[in-house]
N, CA, C and O atoms as a GROMACS GRO file, in nm:
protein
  448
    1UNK      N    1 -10.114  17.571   0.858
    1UNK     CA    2 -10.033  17.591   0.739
    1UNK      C    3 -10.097  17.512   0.625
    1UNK      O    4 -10.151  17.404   0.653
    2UNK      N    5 -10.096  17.553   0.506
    2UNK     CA    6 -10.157  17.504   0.374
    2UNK      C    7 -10.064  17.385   0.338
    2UNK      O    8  -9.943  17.382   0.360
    3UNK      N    9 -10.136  17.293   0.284
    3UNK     CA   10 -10.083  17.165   0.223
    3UNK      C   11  -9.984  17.195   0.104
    3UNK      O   12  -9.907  17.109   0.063
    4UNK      N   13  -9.991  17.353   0.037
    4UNK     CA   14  -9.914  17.378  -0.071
    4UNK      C   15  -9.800  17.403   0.018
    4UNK      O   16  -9.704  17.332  -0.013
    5UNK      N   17  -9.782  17.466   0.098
    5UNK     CA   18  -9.657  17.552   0.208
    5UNK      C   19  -9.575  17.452   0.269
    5UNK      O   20  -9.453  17.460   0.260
    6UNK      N   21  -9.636  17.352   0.337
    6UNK     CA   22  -9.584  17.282   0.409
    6UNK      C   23  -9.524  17.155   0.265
    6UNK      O   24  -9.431  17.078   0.288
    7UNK      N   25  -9.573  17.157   0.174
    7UNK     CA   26  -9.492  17.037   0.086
    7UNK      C   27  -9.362  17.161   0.000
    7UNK      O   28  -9.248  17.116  -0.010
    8UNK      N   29  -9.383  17.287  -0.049
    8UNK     CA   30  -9.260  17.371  -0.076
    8UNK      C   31  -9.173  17.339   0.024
    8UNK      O   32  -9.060  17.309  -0.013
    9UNK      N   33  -9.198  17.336   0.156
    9UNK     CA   34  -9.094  17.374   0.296
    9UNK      C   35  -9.040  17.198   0.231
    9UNK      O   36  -8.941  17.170   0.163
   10UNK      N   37  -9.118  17.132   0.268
   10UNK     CA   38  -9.042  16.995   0.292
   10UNK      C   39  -8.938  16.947   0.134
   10UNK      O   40  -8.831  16.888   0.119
   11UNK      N   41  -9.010  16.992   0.064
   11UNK     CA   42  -8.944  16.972  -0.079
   11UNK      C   43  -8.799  17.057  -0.094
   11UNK      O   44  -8.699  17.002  -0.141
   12UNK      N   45  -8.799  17.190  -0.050
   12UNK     CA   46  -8.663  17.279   0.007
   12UNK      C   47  -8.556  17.167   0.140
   12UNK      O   48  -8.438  17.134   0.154
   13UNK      N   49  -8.689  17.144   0.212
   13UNK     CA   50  -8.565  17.051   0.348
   13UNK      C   51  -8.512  16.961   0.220
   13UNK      O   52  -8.396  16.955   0.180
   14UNK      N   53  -8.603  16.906   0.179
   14UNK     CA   54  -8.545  16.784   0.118
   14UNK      C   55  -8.346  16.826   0.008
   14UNK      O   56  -8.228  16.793   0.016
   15UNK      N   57  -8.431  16.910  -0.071
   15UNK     CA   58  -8.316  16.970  -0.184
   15UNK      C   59  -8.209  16.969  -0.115
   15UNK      O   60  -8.110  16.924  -0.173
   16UNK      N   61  -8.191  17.016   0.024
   16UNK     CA   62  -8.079  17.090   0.076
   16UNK      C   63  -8.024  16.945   0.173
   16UNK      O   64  -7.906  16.955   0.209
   17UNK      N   65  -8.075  16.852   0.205
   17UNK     CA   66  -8.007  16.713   0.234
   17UNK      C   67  -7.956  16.652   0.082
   17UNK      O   68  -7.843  16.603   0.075
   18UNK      N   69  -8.024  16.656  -0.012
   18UNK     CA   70  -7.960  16.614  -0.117
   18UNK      C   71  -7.773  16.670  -0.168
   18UNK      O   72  -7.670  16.606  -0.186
   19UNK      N   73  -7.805  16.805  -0.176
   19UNK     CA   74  -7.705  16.878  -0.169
   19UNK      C   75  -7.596  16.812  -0.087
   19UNK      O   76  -7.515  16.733  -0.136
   20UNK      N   77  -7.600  16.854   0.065
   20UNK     CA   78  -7.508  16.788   0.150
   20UNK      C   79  -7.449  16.643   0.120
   20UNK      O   80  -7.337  16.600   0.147
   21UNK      N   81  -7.564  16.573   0.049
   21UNK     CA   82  -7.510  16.446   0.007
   21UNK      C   83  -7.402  16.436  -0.089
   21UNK      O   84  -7.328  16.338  -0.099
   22UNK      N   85  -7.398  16.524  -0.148
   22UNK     CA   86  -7.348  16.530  -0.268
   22UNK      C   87  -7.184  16.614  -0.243
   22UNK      O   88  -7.153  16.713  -0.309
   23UNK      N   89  -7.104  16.559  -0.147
   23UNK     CA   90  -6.997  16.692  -0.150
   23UNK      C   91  -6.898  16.636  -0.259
   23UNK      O   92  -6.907  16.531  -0.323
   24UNK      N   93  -6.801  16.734  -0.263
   24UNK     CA   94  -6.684  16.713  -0.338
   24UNK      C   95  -6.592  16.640  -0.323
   24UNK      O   96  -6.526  16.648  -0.219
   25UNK      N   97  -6.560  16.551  -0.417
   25UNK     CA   98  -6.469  16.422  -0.444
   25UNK      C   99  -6.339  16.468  -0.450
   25UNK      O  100  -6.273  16.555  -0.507
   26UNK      N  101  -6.322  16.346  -0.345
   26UNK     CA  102  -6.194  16.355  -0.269
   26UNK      C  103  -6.063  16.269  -0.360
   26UNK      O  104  -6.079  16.170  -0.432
   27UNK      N  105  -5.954  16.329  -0.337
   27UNK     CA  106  -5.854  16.279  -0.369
   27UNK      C  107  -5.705  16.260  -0.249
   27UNK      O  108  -5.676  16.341  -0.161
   28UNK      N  109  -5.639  16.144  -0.280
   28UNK     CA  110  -5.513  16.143  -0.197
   28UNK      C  111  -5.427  16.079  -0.306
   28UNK      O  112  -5.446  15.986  -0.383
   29UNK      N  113  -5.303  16.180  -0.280
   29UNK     CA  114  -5.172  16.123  -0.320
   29UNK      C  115  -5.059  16.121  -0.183
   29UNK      O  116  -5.062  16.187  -0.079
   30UNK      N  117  -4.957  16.015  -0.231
   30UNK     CA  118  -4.861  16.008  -0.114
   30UNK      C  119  -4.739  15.950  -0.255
   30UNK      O  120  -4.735  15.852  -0.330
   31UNK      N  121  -4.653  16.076  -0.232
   31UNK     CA  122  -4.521  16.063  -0.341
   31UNK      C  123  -4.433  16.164  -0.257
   31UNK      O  124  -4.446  16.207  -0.143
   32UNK      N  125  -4.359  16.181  -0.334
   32UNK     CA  126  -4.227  16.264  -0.322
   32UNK      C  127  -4.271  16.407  -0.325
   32UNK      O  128  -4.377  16.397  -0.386
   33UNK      N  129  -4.255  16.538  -0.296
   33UNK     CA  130  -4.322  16.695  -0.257
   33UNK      C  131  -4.219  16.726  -0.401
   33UNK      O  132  -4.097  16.715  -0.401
   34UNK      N  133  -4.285  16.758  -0.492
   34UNK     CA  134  -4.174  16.882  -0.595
   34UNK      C  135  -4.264  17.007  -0.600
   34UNK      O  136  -4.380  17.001  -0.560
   35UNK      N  137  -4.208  17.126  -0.651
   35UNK     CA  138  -4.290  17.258  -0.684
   35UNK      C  139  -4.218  17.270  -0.808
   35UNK      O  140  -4.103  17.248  -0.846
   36UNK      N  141  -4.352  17.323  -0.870
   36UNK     CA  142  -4.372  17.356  -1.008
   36UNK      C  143  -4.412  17.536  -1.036
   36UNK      O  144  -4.513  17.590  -0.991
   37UNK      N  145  -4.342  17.582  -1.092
   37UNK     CA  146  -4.423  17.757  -1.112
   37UNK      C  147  -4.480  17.708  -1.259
   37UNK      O  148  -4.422  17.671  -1.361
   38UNK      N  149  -4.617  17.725  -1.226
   38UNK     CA  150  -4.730  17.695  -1.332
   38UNK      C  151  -4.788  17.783  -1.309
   38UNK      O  152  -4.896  17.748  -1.358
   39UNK      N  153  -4.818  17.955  -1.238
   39UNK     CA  154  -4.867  18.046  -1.228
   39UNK      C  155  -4.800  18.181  -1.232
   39UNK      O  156  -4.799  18.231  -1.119
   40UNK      N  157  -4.746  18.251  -1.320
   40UNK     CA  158  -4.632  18.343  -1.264
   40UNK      C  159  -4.682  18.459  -1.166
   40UNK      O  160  -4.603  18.544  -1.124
   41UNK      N  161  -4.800  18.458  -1.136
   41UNK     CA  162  -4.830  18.566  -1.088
   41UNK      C  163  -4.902  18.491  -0.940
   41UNK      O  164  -4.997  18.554  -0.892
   42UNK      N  165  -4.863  18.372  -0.873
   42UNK     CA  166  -4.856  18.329  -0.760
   42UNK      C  167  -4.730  18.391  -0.689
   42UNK      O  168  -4.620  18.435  -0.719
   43UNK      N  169  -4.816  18.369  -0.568
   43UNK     CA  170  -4.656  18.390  -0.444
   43UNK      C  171  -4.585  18.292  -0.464
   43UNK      O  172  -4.467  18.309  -0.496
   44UNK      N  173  -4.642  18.155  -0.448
   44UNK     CA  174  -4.561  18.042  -0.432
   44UNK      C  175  -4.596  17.913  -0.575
   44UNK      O  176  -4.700  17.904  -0.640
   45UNK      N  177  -4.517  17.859  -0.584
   45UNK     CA  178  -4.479  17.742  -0.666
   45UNK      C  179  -4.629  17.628  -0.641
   45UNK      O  180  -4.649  17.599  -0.523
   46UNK      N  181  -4.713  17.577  -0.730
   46UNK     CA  182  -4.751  17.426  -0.698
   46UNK      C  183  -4.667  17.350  -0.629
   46UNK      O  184  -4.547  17.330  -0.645
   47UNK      N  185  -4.747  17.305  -0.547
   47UNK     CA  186  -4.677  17.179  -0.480
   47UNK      C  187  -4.752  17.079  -0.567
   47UNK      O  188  -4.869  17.090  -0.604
   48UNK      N  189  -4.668  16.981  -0.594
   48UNK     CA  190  -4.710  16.854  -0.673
   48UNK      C  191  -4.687  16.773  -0.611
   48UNK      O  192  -4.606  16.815  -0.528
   49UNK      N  193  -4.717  16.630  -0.590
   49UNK     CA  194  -4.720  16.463  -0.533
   49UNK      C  195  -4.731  16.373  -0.656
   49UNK      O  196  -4.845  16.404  -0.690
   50UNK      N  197  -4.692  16.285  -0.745
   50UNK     CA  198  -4.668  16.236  -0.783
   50UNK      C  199  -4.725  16.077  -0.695
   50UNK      O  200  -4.662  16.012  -0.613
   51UNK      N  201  -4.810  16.061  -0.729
   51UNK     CA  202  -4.813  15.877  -0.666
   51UNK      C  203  -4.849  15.790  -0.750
   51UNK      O  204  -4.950  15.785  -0.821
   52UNK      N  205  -4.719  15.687  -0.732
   52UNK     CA  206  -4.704  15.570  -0.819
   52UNK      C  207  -4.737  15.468  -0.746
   52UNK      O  208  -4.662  15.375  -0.775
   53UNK      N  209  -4.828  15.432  -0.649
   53UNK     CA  210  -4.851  15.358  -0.556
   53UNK      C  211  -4.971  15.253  -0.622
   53UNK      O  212  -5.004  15.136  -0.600
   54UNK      N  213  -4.998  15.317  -0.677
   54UNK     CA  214  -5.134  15.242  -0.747
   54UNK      C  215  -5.123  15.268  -0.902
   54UNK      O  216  -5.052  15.352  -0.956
   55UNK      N  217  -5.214  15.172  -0.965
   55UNK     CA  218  -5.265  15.134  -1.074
   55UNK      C  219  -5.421  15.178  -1.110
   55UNK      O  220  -5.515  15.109  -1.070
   56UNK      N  221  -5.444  15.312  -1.196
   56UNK     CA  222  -5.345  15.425  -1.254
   56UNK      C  223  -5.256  15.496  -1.135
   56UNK      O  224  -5.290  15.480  -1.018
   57UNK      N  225  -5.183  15.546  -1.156
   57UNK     CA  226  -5.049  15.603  -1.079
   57UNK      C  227  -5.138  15.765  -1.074
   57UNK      O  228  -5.209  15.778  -1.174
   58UNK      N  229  -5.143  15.873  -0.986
   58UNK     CA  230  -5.181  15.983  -1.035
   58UNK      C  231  -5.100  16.057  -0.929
   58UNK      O  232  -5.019  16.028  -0.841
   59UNK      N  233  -5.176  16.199  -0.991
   59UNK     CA  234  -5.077  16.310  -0.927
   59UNK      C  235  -5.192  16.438  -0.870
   59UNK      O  236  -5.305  16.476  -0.901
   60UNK      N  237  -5.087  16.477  -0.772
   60UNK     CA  238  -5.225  16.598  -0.714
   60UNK      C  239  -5.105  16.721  -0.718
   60UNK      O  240  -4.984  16.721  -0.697
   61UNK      N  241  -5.222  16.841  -0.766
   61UNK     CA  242  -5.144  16.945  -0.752
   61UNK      C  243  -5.205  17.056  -0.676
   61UNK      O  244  -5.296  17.133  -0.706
   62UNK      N  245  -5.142  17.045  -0.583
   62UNK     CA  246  -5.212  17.154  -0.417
   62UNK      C  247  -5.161  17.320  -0.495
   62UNK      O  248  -5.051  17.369  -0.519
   63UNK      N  249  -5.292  17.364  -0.513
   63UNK     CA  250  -5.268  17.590  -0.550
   63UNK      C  251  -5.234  17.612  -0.392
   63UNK      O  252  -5.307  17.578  -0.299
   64UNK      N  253  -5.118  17.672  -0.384
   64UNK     CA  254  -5.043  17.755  -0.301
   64UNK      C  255  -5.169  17.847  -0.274
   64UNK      O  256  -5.254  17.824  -0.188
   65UNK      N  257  -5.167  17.968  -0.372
   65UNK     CA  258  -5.257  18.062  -0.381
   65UNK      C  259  -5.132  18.178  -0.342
   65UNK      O  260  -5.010  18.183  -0.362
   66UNK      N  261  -5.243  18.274  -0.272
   66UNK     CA  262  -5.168  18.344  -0.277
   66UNK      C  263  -5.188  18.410  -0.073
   66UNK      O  264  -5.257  18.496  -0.018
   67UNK      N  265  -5.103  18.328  -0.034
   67UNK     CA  266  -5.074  18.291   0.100
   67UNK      C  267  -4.972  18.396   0.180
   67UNK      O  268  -5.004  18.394   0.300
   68UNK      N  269  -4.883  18.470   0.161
   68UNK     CA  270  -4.813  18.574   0.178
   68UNK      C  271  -4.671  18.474   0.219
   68UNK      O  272  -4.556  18.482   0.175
   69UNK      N  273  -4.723  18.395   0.304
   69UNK     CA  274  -4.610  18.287   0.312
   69UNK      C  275  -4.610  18.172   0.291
   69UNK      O  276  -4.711  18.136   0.230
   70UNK      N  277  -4.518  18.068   0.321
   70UNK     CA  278  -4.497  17.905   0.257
   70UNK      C  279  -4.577  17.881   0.352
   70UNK      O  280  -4.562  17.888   0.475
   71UNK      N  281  -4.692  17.841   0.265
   71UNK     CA  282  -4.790  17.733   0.378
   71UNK      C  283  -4.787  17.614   0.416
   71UNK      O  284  -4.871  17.560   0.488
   72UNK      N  285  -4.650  17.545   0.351
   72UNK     CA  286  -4.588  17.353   0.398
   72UNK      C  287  -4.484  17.406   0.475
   72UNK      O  288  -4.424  17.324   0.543
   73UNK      N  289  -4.441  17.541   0.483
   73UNK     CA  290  -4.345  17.530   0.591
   73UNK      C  291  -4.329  17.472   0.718
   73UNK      O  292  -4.387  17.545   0.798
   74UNK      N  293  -4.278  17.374   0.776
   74UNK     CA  294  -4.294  17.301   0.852
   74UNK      C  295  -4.347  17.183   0.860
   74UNK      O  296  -4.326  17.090   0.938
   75UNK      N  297  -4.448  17.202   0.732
   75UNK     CA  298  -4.554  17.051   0.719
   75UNK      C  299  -4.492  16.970   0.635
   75UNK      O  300  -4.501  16.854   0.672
   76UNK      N  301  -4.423  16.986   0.520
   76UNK     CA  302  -4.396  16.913   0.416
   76UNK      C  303  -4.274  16.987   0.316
   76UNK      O  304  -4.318  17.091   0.266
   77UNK      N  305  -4.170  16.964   0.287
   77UNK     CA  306  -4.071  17.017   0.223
   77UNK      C  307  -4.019  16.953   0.084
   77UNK      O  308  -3.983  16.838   0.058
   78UNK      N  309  -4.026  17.042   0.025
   78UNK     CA  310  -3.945  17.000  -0.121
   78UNK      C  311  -3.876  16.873  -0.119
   78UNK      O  312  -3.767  16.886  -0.061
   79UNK      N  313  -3.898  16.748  -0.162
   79UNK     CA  314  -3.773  16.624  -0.173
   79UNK      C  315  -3.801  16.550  -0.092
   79UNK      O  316  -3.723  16.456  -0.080
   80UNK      N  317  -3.927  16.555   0.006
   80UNK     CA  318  -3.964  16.482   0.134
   80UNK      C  319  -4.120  16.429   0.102
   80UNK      O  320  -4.205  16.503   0.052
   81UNK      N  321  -4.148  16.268   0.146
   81UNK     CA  322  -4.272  16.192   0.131
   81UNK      C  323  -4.382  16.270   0.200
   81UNK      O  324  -4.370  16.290   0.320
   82UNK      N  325  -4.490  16.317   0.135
   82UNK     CA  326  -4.586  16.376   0.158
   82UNK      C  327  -4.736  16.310   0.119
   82UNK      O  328  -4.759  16.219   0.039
   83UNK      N  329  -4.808  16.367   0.185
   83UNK     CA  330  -4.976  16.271   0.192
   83UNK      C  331  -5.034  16.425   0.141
   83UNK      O  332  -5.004  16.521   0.212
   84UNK      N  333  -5.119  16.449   0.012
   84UNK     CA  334  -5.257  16.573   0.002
   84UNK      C  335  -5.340  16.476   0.015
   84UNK      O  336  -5.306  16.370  -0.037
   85UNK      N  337  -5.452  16.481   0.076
   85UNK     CA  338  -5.604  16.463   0.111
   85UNK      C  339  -5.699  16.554   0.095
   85UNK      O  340  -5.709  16.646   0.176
   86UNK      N  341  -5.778  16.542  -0.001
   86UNK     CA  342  -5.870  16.694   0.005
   86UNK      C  343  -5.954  16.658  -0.088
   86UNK      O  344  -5.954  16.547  -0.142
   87UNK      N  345  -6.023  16.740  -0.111
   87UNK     CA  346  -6.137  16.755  -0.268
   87UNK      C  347  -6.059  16.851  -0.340
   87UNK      O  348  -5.990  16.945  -0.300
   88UNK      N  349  -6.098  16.788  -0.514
   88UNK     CA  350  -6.039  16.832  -0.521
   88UNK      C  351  -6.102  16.911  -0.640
   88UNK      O  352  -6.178  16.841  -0.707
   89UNK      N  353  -6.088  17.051  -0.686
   89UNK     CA  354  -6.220  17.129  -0.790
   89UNK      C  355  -6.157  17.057  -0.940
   89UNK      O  356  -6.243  17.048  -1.028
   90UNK      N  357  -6.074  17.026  -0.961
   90UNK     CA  358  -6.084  16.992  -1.111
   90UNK      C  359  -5.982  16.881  -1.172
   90UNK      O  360  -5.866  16.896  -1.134
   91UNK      N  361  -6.005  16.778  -1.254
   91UNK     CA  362  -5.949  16.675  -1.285
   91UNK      C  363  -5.898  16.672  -1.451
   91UNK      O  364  -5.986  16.708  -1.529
   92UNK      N  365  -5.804  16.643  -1.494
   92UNK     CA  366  -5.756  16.609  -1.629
   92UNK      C  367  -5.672  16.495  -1.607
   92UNK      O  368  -5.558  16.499  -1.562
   93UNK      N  369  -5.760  16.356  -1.657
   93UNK     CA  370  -5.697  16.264  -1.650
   93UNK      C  371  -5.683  16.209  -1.507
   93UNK      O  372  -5.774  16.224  -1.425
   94UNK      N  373  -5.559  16.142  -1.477
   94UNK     CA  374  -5.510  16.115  -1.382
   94UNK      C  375  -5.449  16.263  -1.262
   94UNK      O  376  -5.392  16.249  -1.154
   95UNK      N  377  -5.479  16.362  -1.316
   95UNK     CA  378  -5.450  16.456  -1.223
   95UNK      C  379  -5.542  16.552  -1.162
   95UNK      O  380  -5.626  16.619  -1.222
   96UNK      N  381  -5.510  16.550  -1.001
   96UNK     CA  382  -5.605  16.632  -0.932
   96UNK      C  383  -5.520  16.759  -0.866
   96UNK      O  384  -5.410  16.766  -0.811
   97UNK      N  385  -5.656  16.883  -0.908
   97UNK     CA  386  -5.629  16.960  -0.840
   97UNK      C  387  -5.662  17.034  -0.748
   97UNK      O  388  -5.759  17.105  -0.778
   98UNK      N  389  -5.618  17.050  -0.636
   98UNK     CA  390  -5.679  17.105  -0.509
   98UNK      C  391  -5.617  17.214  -0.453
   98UNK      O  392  -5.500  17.249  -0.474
   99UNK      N  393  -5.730  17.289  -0.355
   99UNK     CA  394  -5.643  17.420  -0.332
   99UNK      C  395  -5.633  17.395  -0.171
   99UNK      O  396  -5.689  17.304  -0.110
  100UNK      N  397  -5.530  17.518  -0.102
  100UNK     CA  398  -5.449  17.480  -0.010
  100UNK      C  399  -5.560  17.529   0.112
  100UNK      O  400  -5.572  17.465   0.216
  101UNK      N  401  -5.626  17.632   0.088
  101UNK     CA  402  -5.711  17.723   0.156
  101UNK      C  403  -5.832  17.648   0.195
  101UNK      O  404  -5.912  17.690   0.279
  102UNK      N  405  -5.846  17.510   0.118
  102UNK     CA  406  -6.015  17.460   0.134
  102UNK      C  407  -5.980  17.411   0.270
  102UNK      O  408  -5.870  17.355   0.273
  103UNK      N  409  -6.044  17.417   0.389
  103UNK     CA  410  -6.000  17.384   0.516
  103UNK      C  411  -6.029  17.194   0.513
  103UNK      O  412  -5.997  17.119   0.605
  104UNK      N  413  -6.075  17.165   0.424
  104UNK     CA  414  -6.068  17.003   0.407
  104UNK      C  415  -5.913  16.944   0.327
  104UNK      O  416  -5.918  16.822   0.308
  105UNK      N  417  -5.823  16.990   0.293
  105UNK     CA  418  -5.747  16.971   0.235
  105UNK      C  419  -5.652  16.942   0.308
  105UNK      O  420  -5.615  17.049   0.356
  106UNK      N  421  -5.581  16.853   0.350
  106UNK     CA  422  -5.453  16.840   0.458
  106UNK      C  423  -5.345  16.818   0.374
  106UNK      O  424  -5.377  16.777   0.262
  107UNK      N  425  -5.260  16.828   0.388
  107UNK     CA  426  -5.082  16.795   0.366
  107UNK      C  427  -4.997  16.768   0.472
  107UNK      O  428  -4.982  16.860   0.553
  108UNK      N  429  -4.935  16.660   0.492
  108UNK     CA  430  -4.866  16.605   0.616
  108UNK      C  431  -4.737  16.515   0.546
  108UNK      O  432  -4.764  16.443   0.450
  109UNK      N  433  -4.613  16.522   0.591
  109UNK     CA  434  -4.510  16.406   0.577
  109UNK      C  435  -4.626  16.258   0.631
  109UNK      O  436  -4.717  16.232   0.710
  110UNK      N  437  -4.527  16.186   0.505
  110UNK     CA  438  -4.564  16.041   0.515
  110UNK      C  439  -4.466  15.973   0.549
  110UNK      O  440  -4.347  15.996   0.532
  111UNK      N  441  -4.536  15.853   0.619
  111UNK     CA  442  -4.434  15.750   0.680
  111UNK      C  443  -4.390  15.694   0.502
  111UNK      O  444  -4.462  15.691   0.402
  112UNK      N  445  -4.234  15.652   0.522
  112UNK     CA  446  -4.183  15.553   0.397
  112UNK      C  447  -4.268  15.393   0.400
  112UNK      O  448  -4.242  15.308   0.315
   0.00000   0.00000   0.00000
């Protein structure tokens, strides 16, 4: 193999460990579960978290999407302490937003 071929190949391996290095920034809130209709043409409501736990205080807002059914059903309910963990695609301020579908994204009741 040519010294040009074999440094493209390794310069490609390389790019693509860089990449991997680089994933998407994660966020967690642990507050109270409210839903918000901030989409009218969703199935379901934002779920929002609110956490005042820290200094800045922030908030995550999990996209439902469009799921056919309640995808916290069972996991997390309106008025009840909830944990989002996930990456999250876009930030304003103190608020993150993440979608429900990214299979890195969890939602679980939190201990008080």
């Amino acid at each position: 193999m040519s010294p040009r071929i074999t440094a493209s190949l390794l310069g490609a391996a390389l790019a693509l460990i860089g990449a991997a290095a680089h994933a998407a920034p994660i966020a967690t809130c642990t507050g109270v579960l409210v839903e918000v209709d901030m989409v009218a043409t969703a199935d379901f409501p934002m779920a929002v978290v609110y956490d005042d736990s820290g200094i800045p205080s922030r908030t995550c807002v999990l996209d439902l999407g469009h799921a056919g059914h309640s995808p916290l059903r069972g996991v997390c309910q309106p008025g009840m302490r909830c944990r989002f963990t996930g990456p999250y695609f876009k930030r304003i301020g103190n608020t993150y937003y993440m979608r429900y579908d990214d299979p890195a994204t969890t939602a679980h009741e939190a201990p008080n």
